[in-house]
N, C-alpha and C positions, 0 to 999 in steps of 0.2 A: 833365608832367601836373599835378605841386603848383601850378603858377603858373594852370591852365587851371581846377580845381578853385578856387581864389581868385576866381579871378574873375567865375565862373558865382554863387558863394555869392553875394557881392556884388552881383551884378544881382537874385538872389533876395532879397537884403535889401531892395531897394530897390522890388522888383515882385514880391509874395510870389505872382502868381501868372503870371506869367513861363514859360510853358510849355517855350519852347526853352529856354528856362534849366537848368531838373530833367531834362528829354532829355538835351541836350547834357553837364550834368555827369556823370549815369547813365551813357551812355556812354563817359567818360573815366573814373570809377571800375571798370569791367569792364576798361577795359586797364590799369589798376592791381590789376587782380582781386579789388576790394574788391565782392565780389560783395552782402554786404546793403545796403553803401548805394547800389548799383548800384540795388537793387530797390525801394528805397524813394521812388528817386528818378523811376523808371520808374512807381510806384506814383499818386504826385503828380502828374505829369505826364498820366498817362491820368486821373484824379480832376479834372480841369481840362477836358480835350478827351480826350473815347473815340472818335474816330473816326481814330486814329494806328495806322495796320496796323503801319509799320516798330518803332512804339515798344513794340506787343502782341509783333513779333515777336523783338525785343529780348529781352523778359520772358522770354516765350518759355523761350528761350535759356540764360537765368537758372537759371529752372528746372528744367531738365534739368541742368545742370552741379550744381545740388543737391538732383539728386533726386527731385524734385515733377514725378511724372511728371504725375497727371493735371491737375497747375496748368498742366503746360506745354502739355498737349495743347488744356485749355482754352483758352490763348493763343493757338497755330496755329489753331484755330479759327476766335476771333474775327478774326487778320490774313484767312481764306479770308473769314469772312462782308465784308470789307470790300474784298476785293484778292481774287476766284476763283483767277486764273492765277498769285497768288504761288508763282512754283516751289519756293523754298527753304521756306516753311511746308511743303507737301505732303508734300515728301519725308522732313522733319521730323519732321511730325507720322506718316507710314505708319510710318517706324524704330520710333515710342513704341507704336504699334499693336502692331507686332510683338511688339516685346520684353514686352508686356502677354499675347502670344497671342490677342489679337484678331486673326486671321487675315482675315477678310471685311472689317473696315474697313484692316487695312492693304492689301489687297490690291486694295479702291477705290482708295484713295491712289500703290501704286503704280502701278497701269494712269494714275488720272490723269494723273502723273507724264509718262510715257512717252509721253502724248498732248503736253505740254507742252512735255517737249523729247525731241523722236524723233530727237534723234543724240548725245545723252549714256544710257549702256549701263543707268544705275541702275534704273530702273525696269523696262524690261524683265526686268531680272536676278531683281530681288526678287519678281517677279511669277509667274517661275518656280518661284523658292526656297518661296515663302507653296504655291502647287502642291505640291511635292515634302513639302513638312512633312506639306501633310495627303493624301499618298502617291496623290495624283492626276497622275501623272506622265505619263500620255498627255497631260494639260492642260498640264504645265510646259516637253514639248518645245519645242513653237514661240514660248516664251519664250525660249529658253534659244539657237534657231536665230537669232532675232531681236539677241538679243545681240551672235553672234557675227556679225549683218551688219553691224554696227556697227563692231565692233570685233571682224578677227578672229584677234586671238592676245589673246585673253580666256581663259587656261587654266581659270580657277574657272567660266566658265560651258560649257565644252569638258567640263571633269569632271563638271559636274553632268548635262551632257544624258547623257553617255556612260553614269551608272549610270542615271538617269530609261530611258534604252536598253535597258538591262539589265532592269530594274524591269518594263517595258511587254513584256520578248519580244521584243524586236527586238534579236538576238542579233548578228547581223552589223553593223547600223548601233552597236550597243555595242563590239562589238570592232573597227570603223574608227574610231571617235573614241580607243578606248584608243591605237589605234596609234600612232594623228597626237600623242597626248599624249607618248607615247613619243620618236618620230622627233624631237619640239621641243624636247623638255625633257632636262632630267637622268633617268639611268633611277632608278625610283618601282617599288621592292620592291611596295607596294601596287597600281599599276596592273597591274603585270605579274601578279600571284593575278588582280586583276578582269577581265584579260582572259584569262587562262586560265577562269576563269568562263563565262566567253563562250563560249571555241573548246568548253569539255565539253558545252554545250547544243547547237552547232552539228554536236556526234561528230567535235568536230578534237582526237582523244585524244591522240597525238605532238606536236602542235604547243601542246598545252595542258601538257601534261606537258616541256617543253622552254622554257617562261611561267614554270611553276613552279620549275623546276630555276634557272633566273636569279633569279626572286625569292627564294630560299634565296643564292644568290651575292653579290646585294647586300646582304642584311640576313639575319643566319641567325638570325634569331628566328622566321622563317616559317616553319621547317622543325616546329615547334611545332607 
């Protein structure tokens, strides 16, 4: 990478304004993780020509690894105002949404996402999850079924529809998806209480009571 950095400088010496130049360097400083001159270089680079989605999205990138959430979301932005279908901004920028709690804009992002690419599970999943936060869980099901058309031994979106199940009153579709968690997995102290949850709504009291008695077996902090 020292010999690649050499060399970039030196065409930059020589064409101070040498575009691929500060690109291409910036991007061999991030794989040396020399992340500010990474930025600096990405900086020059779009100061020369701003119409480089890959190079915003770079930045991007940058940014987020330190921190700058809303520099980076500004970045995914400008790569979407220039490049719409850039999957990887989208997805990108919905995660900063999130983690911001902007819910409604990540929850654009993820739906778009999902339009984008309708056989990778992301979107969908997140789409349910951004639902389930703000405890709109009738909404988050057919996220979360959509998922698992995808992909299905997706457990984390298996569990979530399973208490979103729960959550909605649909007591039996709750405690069939616990099951199927069960019968796949390792047994889950935890599942086994949430679906005895289930069976005491449904007045399955022996068979809930028989949930519980397991879940104390596996982990006897339940018995708490």
């Amino acid at each position: 990478y020292d010999d690649a950095i050499d060399g970039f400088s030196k065409t930059i010496e020589l064409d101070p304004e040498n575009v691929n130049a500060f690109t291409n360097r910036g991007a061999t400083f991030v794989k040396k993780k020399k992340y500010e001159e990474a930025l600096a270089d990405f900086n020059k680079s779009l100061e020369l020509e701003n119409d480089q989605y890959l190079t915003y999205f770079r930045r991007g990138q940058i940014h987020q690894r330190l921190k700058n959430i809303e520099e980076a979301i500004a970045d995914y932005s400008a790569v979407l105002e220039l490049k719409p279908t850039y999957k990887n901004a989208v997805i990108s920028r919905a995660k900063l949404y999130f983690s911001l709690d902007q819910y409604s804009e990540a929850f654009a992002d993820f739906a778009s996402y999902a339009e984008l690419a309708p056989t990778k599970t992301d979107g969908y999943f997140y789409c349910g999850v951004v639902k389930s936060v703000e405890k709109d869980y009738a909404a988050a099901i057919p996220f979360y079924t959509k998922t698992l058309e995808v992909e299905a031994n997706d457990v984390k979106a298996l569990e979530k529809r399973a208490y979103a199940y729960y959550a909605s009153e649909s007591y039996d579709l709750s405690v069939a998806d616990y099951t199927t968690l069960l019968e796949n997995n390792e047994v889950s102290a935890e599942w086994l209480t949430l679906r005895a949850n289930g069976k005491l709504k449904l007045e399955q009291v022996e068979e809930a009571m028989t949930d519980l008695n397991q879940a104390i077996e596996t982990d006897a902090s339940y018995a708490e």
